[in-house]
C-alpha positions, -999 to 999 in steps of 0.1 A, spaced: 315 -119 -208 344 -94 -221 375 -118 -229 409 -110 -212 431 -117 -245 450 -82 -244 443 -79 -208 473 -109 -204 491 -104 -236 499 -70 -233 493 -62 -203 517 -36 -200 501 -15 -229 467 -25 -215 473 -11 -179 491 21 -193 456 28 -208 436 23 -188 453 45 -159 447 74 -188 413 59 -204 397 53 -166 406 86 -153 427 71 -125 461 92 -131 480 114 -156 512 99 -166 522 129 -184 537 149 -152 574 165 -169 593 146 -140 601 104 -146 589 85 -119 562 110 -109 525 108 -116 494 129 -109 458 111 -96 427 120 -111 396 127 -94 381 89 -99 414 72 -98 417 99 -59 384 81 -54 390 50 -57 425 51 -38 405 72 -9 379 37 -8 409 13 -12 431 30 17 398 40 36 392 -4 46 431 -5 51 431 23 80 397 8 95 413 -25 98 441 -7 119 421 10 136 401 -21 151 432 -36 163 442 -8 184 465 13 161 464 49 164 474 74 134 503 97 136 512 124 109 559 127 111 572 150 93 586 143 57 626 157 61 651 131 82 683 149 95 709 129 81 723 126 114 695 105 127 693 90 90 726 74 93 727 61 129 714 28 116 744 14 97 725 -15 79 696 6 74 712 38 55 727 11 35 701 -4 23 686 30 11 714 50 3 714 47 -36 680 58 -31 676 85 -13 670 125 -24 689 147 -4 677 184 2 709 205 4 699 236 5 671 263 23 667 291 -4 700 300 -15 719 293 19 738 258 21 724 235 50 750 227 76 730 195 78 713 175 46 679 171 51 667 139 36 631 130 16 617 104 34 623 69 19 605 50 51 601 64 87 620 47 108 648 70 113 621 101 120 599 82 141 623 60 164 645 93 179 604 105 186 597 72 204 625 73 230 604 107 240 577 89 248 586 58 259 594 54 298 583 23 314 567 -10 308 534 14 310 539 28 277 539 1 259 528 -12 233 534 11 210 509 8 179 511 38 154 508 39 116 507 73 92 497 72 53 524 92 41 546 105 3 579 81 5 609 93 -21 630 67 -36 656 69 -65 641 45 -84 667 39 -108 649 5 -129 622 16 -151 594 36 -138 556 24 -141 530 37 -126 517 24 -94 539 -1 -92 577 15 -94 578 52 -86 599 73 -74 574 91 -54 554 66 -34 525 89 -29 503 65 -9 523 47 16 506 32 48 532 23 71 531 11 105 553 9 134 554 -5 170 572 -15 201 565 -42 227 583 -51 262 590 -88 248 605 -107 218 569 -129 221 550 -95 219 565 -85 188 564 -116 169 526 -114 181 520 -83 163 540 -98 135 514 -122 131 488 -95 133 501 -77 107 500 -110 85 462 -111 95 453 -75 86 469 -74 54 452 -111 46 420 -92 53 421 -63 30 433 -81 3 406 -107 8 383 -85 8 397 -63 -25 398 -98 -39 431 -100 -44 451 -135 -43 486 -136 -29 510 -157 -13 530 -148 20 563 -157 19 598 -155 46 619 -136 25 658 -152 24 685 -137 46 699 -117 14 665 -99 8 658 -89 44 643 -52 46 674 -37 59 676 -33 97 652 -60 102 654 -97 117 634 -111 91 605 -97 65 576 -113 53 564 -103 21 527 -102 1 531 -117 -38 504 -115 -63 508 -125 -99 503 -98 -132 485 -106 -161 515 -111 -176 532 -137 -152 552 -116 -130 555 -118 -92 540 -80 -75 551 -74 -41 523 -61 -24 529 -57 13 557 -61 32 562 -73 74 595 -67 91 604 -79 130 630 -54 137 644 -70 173 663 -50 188 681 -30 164 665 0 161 661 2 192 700 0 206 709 27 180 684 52 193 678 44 231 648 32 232 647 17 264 620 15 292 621 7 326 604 -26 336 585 -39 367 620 -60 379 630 -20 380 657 -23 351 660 -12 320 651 -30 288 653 -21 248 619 -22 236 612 -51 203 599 -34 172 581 -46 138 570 -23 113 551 -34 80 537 -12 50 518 -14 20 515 9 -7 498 19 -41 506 -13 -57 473 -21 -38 454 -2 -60 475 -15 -91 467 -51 -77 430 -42 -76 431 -29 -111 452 -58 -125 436 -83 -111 404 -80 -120 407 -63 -153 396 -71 -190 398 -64 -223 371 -39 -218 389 -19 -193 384 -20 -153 362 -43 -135 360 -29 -98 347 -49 -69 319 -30 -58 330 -21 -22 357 -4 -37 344 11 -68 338 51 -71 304 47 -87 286 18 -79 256 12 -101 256 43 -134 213 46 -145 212 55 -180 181 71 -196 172 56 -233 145 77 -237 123 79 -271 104 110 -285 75 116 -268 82 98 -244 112 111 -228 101 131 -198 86 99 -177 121 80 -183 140 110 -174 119 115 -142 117 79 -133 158 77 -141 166 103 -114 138 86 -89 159 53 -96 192 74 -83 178 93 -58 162 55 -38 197 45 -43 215 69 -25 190 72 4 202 33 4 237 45 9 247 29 -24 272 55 -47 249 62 -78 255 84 -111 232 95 -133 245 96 -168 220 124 -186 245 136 -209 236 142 -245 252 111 -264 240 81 -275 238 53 -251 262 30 -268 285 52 -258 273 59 -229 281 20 -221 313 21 -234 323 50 -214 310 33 -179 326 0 -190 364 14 -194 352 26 -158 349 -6 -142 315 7 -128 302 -26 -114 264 -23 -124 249 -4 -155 207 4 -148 187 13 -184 155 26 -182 139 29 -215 99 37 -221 88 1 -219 106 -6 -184 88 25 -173 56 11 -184 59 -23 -164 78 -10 -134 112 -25 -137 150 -18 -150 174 -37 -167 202 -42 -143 239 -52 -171 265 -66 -147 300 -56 -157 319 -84 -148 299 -108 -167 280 -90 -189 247 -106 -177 211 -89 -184 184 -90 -155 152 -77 -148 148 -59 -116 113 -48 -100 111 -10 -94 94 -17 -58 120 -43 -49 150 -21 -65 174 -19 -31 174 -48 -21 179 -67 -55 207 -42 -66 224 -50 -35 219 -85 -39 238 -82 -77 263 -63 -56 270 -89 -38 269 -117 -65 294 -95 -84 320 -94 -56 323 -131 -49 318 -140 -84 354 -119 -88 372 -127 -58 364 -161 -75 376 -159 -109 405 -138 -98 414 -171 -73 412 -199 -101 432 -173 -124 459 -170 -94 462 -207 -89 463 -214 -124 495 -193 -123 515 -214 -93 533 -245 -106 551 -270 -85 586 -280 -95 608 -310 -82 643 -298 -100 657 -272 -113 658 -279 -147 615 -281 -147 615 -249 -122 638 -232 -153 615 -245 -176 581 -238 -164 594 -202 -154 604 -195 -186 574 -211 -205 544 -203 -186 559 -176 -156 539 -175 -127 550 -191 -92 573 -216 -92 572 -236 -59 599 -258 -58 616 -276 -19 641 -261 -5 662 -277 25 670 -235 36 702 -231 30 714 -199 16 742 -213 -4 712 -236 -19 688 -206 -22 710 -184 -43 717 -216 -65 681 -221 -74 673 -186 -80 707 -181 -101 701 -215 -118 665 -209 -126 670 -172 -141 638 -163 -115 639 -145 -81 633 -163 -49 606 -147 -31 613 -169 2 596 -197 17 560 -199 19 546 -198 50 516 -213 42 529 -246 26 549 -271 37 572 -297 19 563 -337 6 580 -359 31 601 -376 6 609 -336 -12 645 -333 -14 662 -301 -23 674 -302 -58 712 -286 -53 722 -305 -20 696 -336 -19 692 -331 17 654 -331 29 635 -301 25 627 -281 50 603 -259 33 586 -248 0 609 -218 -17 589 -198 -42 604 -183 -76 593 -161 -103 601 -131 -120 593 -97 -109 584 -61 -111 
């Protein structure tokens, strides 16, 4: 098994490489914050987002395609909102050489383009609910330091989605949804996270509340990785969204919205990463099992011909197979499809040709098996299979490794400092008490976690009073 000794020590350096070793994207684009994909990182983004838009799909979402330019008369209607974004936003000023009577703004997040669109279409209890999402470019002024994938200022795969319901109870229905579909696809990418209530004074802005997605880096640093808003009512009293109900009145619609972005595929990549470069899970990976020919004098033509038979069964099995027949040695051949993260690595040399078989080399743990040529689908798949649960695994006990419980703030300084990670410490909810333990700490506080709940006897550590719920602290990106 490849060790993970860079992979968490400099993790920074480590993922910088292997975006440019991997041929996922090309940091080297002459504007900061701004990156290009490359084909197999396009290919593996395309997989990634490909499960996220089925799941919306199955749960009645429709897609929708807004424009990217917000008038920044409809941009500013929203007082809360424009201030939450306006350090960040790029402002078109001009058409050609003529001045714009009105700024034109890059989209940051579509709630101000979509929302005027929705009181079109919205006229009575009949219309609703409202279920659209659109994978969309977002600009923001990032004005921290820019990494790729994970702080950019342009977001060039954002999937966000939007709705509106007759009720408060529908809404906070769909909230959970959302919770559900995002727990889904990052099940399924093997991905561990906690979901969290974010506090009052890190509310997206316009929104009731927000629930966030947090994995953990390599490194020990919290990765927000999806975010959930219940919007109420405020979006919709600033832009008339209103539809007539069956009492025969008129009624502001509710509205959540929620989004994920590339940091998906960064959590993908960081999460199940070694010191030998990516590890994909194999629903997700751009090449699924890479044959490699050893072939011998005199003997190559039967391994060659056998190599592309052993390619062709795969891919009438619907499995993504490469042959590598390129003119290098197969060491580094290996090494190549290793930095890859190409799950499964088939060698066919004379002597497997002989006695009917391959040598199937798992990339995640290294392991050499022998597979039957007449019972090749179905043990490849099999492999497949053992290789995505045994890293949803690993990545799990990594994950939980990385959350530590802390009565005090003193320990919750400590243990952030020392070993970083998740901090989950009680919290009685107060605000005043909240900013205390995250200014007291040095850490951020993520929220409360909504899938925990506090020791009877757990006291907040500021006030003393009984604790109402588990916060959770670290340091982020």
């Amino acid at each position: 098994m490849v060790k993970r000794e860079r992979w968490r020590q400099d993790f920074s350096g480590w993922f910088n490489d292997i975006l440019q070793d991997a041929d996922i994207m090309d940091t080297r684009y002459p504007v900061k914050g701004l990156y290009v994909w490359r084909p197999y990182g396009m290919k593996l983004r395309n997989l990634v987002f490909s499960r996220l838009r089925q799941l919306h799909e199955d749960t009645g979402h429709q897609e929708v395609l807004f424009p990217l330019l917000i008038p920044e008369t409809q941009f500013q209607k929203e007082a809360d909102h424009i201030r939450g974004f306006e350090g960040q936003v790029y402002w078109v000023t001009h058409g050609g050489l003529q001045k714009l009577e009105v700024r034109l703004a890059l989209r940051p997040t579509s709630e101000t383009s979509m929302y005027p669109m929705f009181a079109l279409w919205i006229r009575t209890h009949a219309d609703l609910p409202i279920k659209v999402y659109q994978i969309v470019n977002v600009f923001r002024y990032e004005t921290k330091m820019t990494k790729p994938l994970i702080r950019l200022r342009e977001v060039t795969t954002f999937k966000e989605a939007h709705t509106a319901h007759a009720t408060a109870e529908e809404a906070e229905a769909q909230v959970r949804e959302a919770i559900a579909i995002y727990r889904k696809f990052y099940q399924e990418l093997g991905v561990p996270c906690v979901i969290s209530k974010r506090p009052p004074w890190d509310t997206f802005a316009g929104a009731v509340y927000s629930i966030a997605f947090d994995t953990v880096t390599p490194d020990g640093k919290a990765l927000q990785i999806g975010t959930i808003h219940n919007l109420g009512q405020n979006f919709a009293r600033v832009y008339g969204l209103k539809y007539e109900g069956v009492d025969g009145k008129h009624h502001y619609v509710h509205q959540t919205c929620y989004g994920i972005s590339e940091r998906a595929i960064a959590a993908t990549i960081m999460v199940h990463g070694d010191d030998g470069g990516l590890c994909l899970p194999p629903d997700v990976a751009p090449i699924q099992v890479v044959i490699v020919p050893i072939p011998f004098k005199e003997k190559e033509t039967p391994v060659e011909k056998v190599a592309g038979e052993v390619r062709e069964e795969l891919r009438a099995a619907g499995l993504r197979s490469h042959l590598d027949d390129r003119d290098l040695r197969p060491g580094n051949k290996f090494y190549y499809w290793e930095r890859k993260g190409v799950p499964l690595r088939i060698e066919i040399g004379p002597k497997d040709v002989e006695k009917g078989q391959v040598t199937a080399v798992r990339r995640d743990t290294g392991e050499r098996v022998t597979i039957a040529r007449r019972n090749l689908k179905a043990q490849v798949e099999q492999v497949l299979r053992q290789i995505t649960d045994h890293l949803r695994q690993r990545a799990k006990s990594s994950f939980e490794k990385s959350i530590h419980p802390a009565a005090d703030l003193k320990s919750a300084r400590e243990l952030l400092k020392k070993e970083g990670g998740i901090i989950r410490i009680p919290w009685c909810g107060q605000e005043s008490c909240g900013k205390r333990i995250a200014e007291e700490t040095d850490g951020e506080m993520l929220g409360e976690e909504i899938d925990s709940t506090p020791q009877p006897s757990a006291r907040c550590p500021v006030c003393s009073q009984q604790a109402r719920v588990n916060a959770l602290l670290a340091k982020t990106y």
